[in-house]
KEMI-527370 format. One line per field, with one value per residue (C-alpha): x, y, z. Coordinates in steps of 0.1 Angstrom, whole numbers, always signed. Layout:
N
x (X; ...);
y (Y; ...);
z (Z; ...);
END
This chain:
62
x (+0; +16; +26; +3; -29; -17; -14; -48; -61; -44; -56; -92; -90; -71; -91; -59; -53; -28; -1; -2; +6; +36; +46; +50; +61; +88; +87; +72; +38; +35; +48; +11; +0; +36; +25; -7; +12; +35; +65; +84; +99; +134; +134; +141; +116; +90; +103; +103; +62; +55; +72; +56; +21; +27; +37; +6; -14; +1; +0; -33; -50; -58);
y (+0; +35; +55; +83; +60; +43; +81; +93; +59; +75; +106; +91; +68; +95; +124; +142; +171; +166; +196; +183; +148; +162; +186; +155; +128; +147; +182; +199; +209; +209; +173; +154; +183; +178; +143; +150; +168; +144; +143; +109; +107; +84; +56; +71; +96; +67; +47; +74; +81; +46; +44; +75; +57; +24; +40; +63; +32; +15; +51; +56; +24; +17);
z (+0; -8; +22; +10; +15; +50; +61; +48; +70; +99; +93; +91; +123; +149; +132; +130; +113; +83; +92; +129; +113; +93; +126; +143; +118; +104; +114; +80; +87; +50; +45; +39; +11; -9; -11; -20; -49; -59; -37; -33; +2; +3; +28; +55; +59; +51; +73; +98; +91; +99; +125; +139; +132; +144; +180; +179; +172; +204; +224; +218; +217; +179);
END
């Protein structure tokens, strides 16, 4: 599944708000709309996005 899709899914199920999302996944506020657009994040930064969401899941009971 592309990243882009398992963040809108987030987004959906935490109600989240997508430049709080991008604030705290990878400090650009901006991050979620560039996608939206077209970027392409490197491994890393996709790595680092799941990782956020996986230990929001467990935080947060979802």
């Amino acid at each position: 599944m592309p990243l882009l899709r398992k963040i809108e899914i987030f987004l959906n199920e935490t109600g989240m708000a997508w430049t709080r999302f991008g604030r705290l996944a990878v400090r650009d506020p901006r991050f979620v709309q560039d996608l939206r657009n077209g970027r392409e994040p490197g491994k890393t930064v996709s790595e680092r996005v799941e990782y956020f969401m996986r230990l929001w899941r467990a935080d947060h009971g979802r």
